[in-house]
Every structure is written in C-alpha cells, then in structure tokens.
C-alpha positions in Angstrom: 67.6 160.3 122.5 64.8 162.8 124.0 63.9 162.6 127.3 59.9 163.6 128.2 59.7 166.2 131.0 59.0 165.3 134.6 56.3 168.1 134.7 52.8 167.4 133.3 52.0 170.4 131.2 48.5 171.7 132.0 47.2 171.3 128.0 48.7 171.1 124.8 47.6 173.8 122.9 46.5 172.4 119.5 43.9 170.1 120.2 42.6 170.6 123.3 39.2 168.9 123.5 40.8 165.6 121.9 43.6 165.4 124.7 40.7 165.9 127.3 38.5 162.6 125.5 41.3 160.6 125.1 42.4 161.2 128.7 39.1 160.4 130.0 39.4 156.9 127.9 42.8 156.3 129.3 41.2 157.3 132.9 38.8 154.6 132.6 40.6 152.2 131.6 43.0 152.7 134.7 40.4 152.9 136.9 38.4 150.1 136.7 41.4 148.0 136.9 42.0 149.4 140.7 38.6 150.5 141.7 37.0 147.3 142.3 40.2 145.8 144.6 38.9 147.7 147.8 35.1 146.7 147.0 36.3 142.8 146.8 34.9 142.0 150.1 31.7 143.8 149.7 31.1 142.3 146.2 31.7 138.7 147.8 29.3 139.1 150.4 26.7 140.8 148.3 26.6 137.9 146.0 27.2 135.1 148.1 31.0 134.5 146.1 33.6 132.1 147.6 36.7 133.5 148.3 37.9 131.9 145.3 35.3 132.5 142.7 35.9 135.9 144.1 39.5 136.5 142.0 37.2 136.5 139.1 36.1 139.8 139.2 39.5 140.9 138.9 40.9 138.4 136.7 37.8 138.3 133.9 38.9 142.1 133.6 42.8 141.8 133.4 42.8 138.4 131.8 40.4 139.7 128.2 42.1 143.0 128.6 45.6 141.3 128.1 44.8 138.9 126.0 43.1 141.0 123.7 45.9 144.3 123.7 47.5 142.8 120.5 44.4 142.4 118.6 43.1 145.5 119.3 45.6 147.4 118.1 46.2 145.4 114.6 42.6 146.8 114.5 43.0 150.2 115.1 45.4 150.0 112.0 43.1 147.6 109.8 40.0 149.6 110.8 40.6 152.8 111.3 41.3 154.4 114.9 38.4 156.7 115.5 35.8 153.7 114.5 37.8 151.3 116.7 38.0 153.5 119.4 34.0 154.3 119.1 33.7 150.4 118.9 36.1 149.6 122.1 34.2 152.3 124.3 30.5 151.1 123.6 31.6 147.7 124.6 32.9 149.1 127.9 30.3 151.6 128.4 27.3 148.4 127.9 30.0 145.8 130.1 29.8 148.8 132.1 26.3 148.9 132.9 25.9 145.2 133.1 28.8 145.0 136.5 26.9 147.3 137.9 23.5 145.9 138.0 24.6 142.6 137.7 21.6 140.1 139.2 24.0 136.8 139.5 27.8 136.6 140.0 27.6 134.9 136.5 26.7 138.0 135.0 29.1 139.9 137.2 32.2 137.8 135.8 30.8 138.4 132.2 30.0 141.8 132.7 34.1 142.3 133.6 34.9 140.5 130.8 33.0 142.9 128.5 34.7 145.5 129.9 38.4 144.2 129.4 37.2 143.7 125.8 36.1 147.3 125.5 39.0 148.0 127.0 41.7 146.1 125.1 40.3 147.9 121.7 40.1 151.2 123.1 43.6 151.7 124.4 45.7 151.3 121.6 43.5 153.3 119.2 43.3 156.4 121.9 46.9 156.4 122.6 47.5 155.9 118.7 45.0 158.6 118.2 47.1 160.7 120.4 50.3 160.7 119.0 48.4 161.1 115.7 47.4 164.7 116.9 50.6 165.5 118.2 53.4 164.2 115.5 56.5 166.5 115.8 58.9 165.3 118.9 58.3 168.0 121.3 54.6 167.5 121.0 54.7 163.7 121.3 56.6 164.0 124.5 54.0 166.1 125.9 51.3 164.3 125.1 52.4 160.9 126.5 54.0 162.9 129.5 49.7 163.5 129.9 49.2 160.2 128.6 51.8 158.9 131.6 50.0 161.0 134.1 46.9 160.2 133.6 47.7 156.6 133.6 48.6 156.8 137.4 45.9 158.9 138.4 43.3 156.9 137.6 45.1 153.8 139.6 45.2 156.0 142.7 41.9 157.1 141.8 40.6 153.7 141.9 42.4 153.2 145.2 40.3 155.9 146.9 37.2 156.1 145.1 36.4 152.4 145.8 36.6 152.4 149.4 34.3 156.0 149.4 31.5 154.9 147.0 31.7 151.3 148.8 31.3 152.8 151.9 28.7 155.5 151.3 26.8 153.8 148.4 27.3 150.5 148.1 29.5 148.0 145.9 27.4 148.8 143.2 28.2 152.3 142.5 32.4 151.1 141.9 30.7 150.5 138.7 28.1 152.5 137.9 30.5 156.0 138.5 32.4 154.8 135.3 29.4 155.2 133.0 29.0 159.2 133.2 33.0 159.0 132.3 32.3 156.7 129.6 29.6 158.7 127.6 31.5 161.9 128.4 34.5 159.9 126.5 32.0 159.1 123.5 29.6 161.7 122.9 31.9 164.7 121.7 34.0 161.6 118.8 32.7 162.9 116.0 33.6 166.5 116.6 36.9 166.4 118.2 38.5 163.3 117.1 40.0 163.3 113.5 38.4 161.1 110.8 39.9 157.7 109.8 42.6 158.2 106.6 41.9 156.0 103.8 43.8 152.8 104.7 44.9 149.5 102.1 43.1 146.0 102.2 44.5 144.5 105.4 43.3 141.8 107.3 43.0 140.5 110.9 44.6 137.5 111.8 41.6 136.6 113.7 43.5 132.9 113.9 46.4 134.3 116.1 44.1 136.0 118.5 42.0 132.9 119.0 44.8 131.0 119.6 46.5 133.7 122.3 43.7 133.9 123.8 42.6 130.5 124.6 45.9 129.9 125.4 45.9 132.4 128.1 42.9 131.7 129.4 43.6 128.3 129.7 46.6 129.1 130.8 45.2 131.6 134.2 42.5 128.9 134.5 44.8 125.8 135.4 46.1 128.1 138.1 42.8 128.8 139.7 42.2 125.3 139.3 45.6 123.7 141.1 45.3 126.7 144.1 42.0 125.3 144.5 41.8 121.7 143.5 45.1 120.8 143.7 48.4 120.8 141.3 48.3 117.3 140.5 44.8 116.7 139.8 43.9 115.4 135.9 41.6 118.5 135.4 44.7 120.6 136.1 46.9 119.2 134.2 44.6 118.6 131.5 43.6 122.5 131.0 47.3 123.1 131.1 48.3 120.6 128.8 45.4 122.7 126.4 46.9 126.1 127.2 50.8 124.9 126.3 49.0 123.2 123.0 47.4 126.5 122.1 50.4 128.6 122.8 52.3 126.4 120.8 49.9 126.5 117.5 49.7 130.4 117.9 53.6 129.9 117.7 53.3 128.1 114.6 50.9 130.1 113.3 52.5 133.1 113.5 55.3 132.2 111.6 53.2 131.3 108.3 51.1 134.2 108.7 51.7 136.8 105.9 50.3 139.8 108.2 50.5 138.1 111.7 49.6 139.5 114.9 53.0 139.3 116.4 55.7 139.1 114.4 58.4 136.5 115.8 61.3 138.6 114.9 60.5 141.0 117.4 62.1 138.4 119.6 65.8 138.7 117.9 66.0 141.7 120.1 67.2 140.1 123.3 66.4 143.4 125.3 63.4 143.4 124.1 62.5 139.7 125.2 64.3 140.3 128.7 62.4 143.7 129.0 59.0 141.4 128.6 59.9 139.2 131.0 60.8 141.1 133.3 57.3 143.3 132.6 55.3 140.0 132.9 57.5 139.3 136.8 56.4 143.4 137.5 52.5 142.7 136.7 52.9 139.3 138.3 53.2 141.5 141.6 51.3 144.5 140.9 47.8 143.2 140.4 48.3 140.6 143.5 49.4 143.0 145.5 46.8 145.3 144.8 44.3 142.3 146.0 45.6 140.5 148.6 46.6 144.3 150.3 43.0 145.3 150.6 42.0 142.1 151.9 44.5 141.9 154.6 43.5 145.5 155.5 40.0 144.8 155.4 39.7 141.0 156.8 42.9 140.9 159.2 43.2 144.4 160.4 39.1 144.7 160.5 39.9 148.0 158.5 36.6 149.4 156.6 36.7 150.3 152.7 37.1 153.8 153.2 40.1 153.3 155.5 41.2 150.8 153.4 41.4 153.2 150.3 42.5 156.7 152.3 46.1 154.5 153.5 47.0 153.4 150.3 46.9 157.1 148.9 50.6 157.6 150.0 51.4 154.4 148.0 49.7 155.4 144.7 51.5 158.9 145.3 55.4 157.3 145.6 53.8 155.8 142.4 53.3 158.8 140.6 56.2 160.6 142.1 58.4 157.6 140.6 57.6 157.4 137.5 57.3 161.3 136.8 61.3 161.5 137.9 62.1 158.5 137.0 64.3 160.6 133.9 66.1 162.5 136.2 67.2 159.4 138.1 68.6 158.0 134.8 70.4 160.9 134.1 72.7 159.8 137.2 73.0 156.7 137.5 71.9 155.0 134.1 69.0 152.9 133.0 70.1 149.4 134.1 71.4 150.2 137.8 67.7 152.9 138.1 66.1 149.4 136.9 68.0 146.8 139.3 67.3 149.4 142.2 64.1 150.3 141.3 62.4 145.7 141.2 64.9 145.4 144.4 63.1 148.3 146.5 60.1 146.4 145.4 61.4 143.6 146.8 62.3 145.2 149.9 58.8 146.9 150.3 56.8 143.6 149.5 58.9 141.3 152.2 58.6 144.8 154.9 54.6 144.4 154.1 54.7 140.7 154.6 55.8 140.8 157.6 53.5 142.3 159.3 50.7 141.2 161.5 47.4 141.0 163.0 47.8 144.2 165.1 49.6 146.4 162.8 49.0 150.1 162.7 49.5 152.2 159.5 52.3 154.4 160.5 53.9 151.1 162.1 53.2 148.4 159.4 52.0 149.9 156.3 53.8 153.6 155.3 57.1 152.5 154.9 57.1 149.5 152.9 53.8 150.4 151.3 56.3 153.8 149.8 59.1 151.7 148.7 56.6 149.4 146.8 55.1 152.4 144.8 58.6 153.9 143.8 59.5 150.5 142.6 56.4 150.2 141.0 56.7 153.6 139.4 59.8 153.7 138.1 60.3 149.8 137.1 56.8 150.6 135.0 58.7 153.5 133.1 61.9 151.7 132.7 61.2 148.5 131.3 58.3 149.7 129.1 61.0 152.0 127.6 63.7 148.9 127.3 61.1 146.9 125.6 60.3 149.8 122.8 64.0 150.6 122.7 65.4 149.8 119.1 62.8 148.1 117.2 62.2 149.3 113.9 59.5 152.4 113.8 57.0 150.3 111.8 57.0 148.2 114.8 57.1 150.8 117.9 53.2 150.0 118.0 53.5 146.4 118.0 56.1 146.1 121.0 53.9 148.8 122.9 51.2 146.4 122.7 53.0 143.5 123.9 54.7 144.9 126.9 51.3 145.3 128.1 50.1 142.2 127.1 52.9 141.1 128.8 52.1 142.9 132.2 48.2 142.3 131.8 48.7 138.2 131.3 51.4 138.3 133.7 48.6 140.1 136.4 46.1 137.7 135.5 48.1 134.2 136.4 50.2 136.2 139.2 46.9 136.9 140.8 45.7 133.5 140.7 49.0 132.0 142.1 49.1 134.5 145.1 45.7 133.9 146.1 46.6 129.9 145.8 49.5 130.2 148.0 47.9 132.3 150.7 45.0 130.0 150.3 47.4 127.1 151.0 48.9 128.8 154.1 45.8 129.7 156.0 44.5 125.9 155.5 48.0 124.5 157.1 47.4 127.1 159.8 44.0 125.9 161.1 45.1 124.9 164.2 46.1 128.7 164.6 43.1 131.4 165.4 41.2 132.4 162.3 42.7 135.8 161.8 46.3 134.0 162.2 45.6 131.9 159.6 44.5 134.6 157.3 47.2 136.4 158.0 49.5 133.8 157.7 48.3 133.0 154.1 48.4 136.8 153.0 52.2 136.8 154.1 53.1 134.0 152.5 51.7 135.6 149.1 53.6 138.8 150.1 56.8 137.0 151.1 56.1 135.1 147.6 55.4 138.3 145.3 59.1 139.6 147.0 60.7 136.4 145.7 59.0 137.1 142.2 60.5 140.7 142.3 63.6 140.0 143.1 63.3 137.7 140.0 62.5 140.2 137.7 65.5 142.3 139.5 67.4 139.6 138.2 66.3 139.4 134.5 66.7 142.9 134.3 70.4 143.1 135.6 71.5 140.1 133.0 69.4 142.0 130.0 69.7 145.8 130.0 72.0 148.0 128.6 73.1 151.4 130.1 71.5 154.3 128.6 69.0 156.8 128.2 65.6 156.8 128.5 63.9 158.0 125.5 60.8 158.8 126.6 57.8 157.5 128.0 56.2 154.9 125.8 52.9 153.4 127.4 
C-alpha cells in the first residue's frame, strides 16, 4: 500500500496547464460550497428571506450536488470526460451568473441548484481526467496530493473571501467572483485537456437517478418541513412517506438494472458500508457547522462578515494541516484508532464551541475548540474516504469515490436542515429569555447536537474499521 506525500508538490511536470484547469474546476467547486455561509445574513436581508427559507441557499447547492455525484460520473464514462466536463462547467458558469444577479429569492434558490448540477458533472470527470493524465503510481499520488490540496483551499478560501467581498462589495459579488474562475477553467479545454477515447454503447440509467434523487429531495424537504411546521404534521409525514417510497424503488431498481448506477454489491463490503455512514454522520456536521458558526458570529456576537471570515482562518488551517499529515499519523498509531481520535476531537471541539455565549471573545471562545474541530475535520475527511475506497475491485474504485461523497453531500443537506430545526426549536422555548439569549441558546443546542452526531460517527467507525495503512488519498 502507497502512501501520498504530506507535501504538495509545486507542479507535476508532464501536463502542466491541464493540472492548473482541473484545479481551478476543483477550486470552484469547493468554494462555492463555503463562500456563501458568511454572506447568509446579508443574502437574507437583501431579499427579504425568512430565516428558514434562508437554509435554501445552502441546501439547493449541496442537496443537487449530492444527489447528482453518482450520475455524473456514470456520465463521464458513458460520454466521454472532456465533453462532460465542458458540459458540467457551462451549467455552473450560467447557474453562476444567475445567483449572482438573481432579482427574486426564487431565482436565487434555482440559480444554486444550477450550480450543484454543474457541479455534480464536473467533479468526477476532472478528477477522472486527472488521474487519466497521470497513470503510473507515483504520478497519481501527486496529482491527488494537488487534487487534496486544492480541495481545502478553496473551503478556507470561501471562509475568507465571503466575509471580504460581503463587506466591501456586497452579497452579490460571493457569486459573481466565481465566473472569471469559471471561464478561465473552460476556455483553454480544447487545448490542454486530452480528447475523449472511443468508448462502447453504454447507457445511463437515467431511472436510478430519478429515483435517488427525488428520494433525497424529498427526503431534506420533510426535515425543513417538521423544523418548521412541525414533526407530526400530515404534510411531513406525507413527503417522507414519498422519499422512503422513492428510496425504496431506486433499491429495487437497481437490482434489475443490467448497467445500474450503483451497484448493490458494493454493500457486501461491510467497511465499505460503515465507512459511508460514518461519512454521511462527518457531512452531517460539517455543512451545519459551517452555517450555524457564522450566524452565531454574526447575529449573537454582533461580529461583521469580514470578522466573521478572518477568525475562522485558523480553523480552515488545522483543516489543511490535518489532512496533509494525516499519513504520518497513521504510520503510528494505525487507521482505526487515527479515525476514533480524529470524530472524537470533533466531538470535543463541537461541545467546547457550544458552550459558549453571548459575550465570548475569540481567543476565549472560539480558537481552541474552533482548532480541534478542523483537525477532526481534516483528518476524519482523509480517513474514511480512504476506508470507503479500500478493497473494492478497481473497475469499481470510481463508483465508491462517488458515493462517499454522495454520502457526505446528502448527509450535509438533511444535517443542515435538522440543525437549523433544533436551534430554531430552542430559541422559540427560550422567549421568555432576551433575544440574543434565545439565539444563542438555539445555536448551542445545534452545536451540543452536531457533538452528539460526532460522537456517533466515532462510534460507527470504532465497530467498522480495520487497522491498516492508508493508501492514499482518494477524493
């Protein structure tokens, strides 16, 4: 088993130019995921958004860019990787365009949408487009050692970047940055990116990803609905009722389907399935968090974007640092017991955070546990996307790539709806509280909740992995 170096090399020599597109893609991707969690408050306010249509902005992304991961890669493969890739970016670059001058928060929530299509058939065709370039093992490592880092950056770019153009230009611009990126990322396809090999009649199983997908919508939506409307309502139970009936069928469907989207025997790897739920527990907490932090900054502490951005730098550094040494750590104490640690310092940092309160400084209430909750962020990232690769057949590394994130994007999606329902829950038992108490009481009831959920997937992980290795970093 190889192990990818815990130093980013500067370029890989062979194809230069194609690393440098394909990161930019990658870049994008990242980034408008995090960029828009500091401009939250702005974007309500500017379009007159409740606080709970406001999740949307978020969840349209995350919720048709994990729902979608699957299918875009069996397209990539059915289609050809350069054309899907060209494909996946001009959806972005148009969904782009349309956040950003988005007249109605209708168009807004569509907009985001468009872009977590673009986005779930870009991704697998650049990353498959990388490792196309670089085939032998020393080169692979290097390239998803890029591939890795790049992947960070453009979360901790999207950290800082929202609260400065926020700030200085307006909630508008969070979008409207991405577009240069996004034609610099198309423009140069054709002469840096190789062409598409002749490929045999496949076809789409365009039923599966129907299916998936309305389940998982459905699925997200019933949570908005009971944090809002209430559990036990017959509108909530009716959409979930639809969402376990379309999960089901997809289910079903799968298993007749000659060429199916996921193939069920994937899940006769019990690693494998533990890795994934333990992936879907990690995104439960990561997107939340990266919500409900900035509004607590912003709404409890009375912090401004651009303060709000600058102090979570140091957390989306621990994250970096984590998952870049993340081998090292292996090498001493083993891949199970670096897992374990790494969801329970997540834990830890998550119930530090939630405690917290109305008056907190950032050396006092925020540095310490907001460090621990990057390194267990970082290195569970690396760790159980490796345990879900490990040991699958290599006809079906690309399939199991594309579910652990589907796992971790789906798992974002509902996890952000069910942290913003309990803090919502909170503050409206708090009323007879100050309104700042009651905020912050909700907010650390959702951390205090997100802890519980990590210490969950600490859980999963101890009763599923194996001791060993890490191969290398599979994203």
């Amino acid at each position: 088993m190889s192990t990818v170096s815990t130093a980013i090399p500067v370029a890989i020599t062979r194809h230069p130019r194609a690393v440098v597109v394909l990161a930019t893609a990658q870049f994008l991707v990242l980034l408008s995921t995090s960029i828009v969690n500091v401009a939250l408050p702005s974007v309500r306010d500017g379009l007159g958004l409740s606080a709970g249509s406001v999740t949307w902005v978020v969840n349209a992304y995350v919720l048709a860019f994990g729902a979608l991961l699957l299918l875009g890669g069996r397209l990539a493969d059915v289609v050809g990787q350069r054309r899907t890739y060209t494909i996946g970016l001009g959806i972005f670059l148009v969904a782009t365009l349309g956040a950003g001058l988005a007249p109605t928060p209708e168009v807004l929530f569509a907009s985001r949408a468009g872009q977590g299509v673009g986005a779930a058939v870009l991704s697998p065709a650049a990353l498959a487009l990388l490792l196309r370039l670089h085939s032998g093992p020393e080169e692979r490592n290097r390239a998803l050692a890029v591939w890795g880092g790049v992947s960070a950056a453009g979360g901790a770019a999207g950290v800082l970047l929202g609260g400065v153009l926020t700030e200085s230009l307006g909630w508008r611009w969070v979008f409207l940055a991405a577009v240069p990126l996004a034609l610099a990322a198309l423009l140069p396809v054709a002469q840096v990116l190789p062409a598409d090999e002749v490929r045999t009649q496949r076809s789409l199983d365009i039923g599966g990803a129907t299916l998936v997908t309305a389940g998982v919508v459905l699925a997200t939506y019933a949570v908005v609905q009971g944090g809002t409307n209430g559990w036990l309502t017959v509108t909530t139970a009716l959409v979930a009722a639809a969402a376990a009936g379309a999960l089901v069928a997809f289910v079903l469907v799968e298993r007749q389907q000659p060429q199916p989207l996921l193939p069920l025997r994937l899940f006769a790897n019990v690693e494998l399935s533990r890795a994934n739920v333990a992936m879907a527990l990690l995104g439960t907490v990561w997107v939340g968090l990266f919500v409900v932090l900035p509004l607590y900054q912003q709404q409890v502490l009375g912090w401004s974007p651009l303060k709000s951005g600058v102090t979570q730098l140091p957390l989306a550094l621990a994250n970096i640092a984590a998952a870049m040494l993340t081998p090292r750590i292996v090498a001493r104490v083993g891949a199970a017991s670096a897992t374990v640690g790494a969801l329970l310092l997540l834990a830890v940092g998550l119930a530090w955070l939630g405690a917290a309160g109305t008056d907190g400084t950032f050396l006092r209430a925020l540095l310490g546990p907001t460090v621990l909750i990057g390194v267990g962020i970082g290195a569970a990232f690396v760790l159980l996307t490796d345990a879900a690769t490990a040991g699958v057949a290599p006809g079906d590394v690309g399939v199991a790539g594309g579910l652990v994130n589907t796992t971790r994007q789906v798992g974002g999606a509902i996890g952000l709806a069910a942290m913003l329902a309990v803090a919502k829950a909170r503050t409206s038992a708090s009323q007879a509280l100050p309104a700042v108490e009651a905020l912050a009481a909700g907010y650390r009831a959702a951390l205090l909740t997100a802890a519980l959920v990590a210490l969950l997937a600490a859980v999963v992980s101890a009763t599923g992995l194996r001791r060993r290795a890490v191969r290398g970093l599979t994203l």
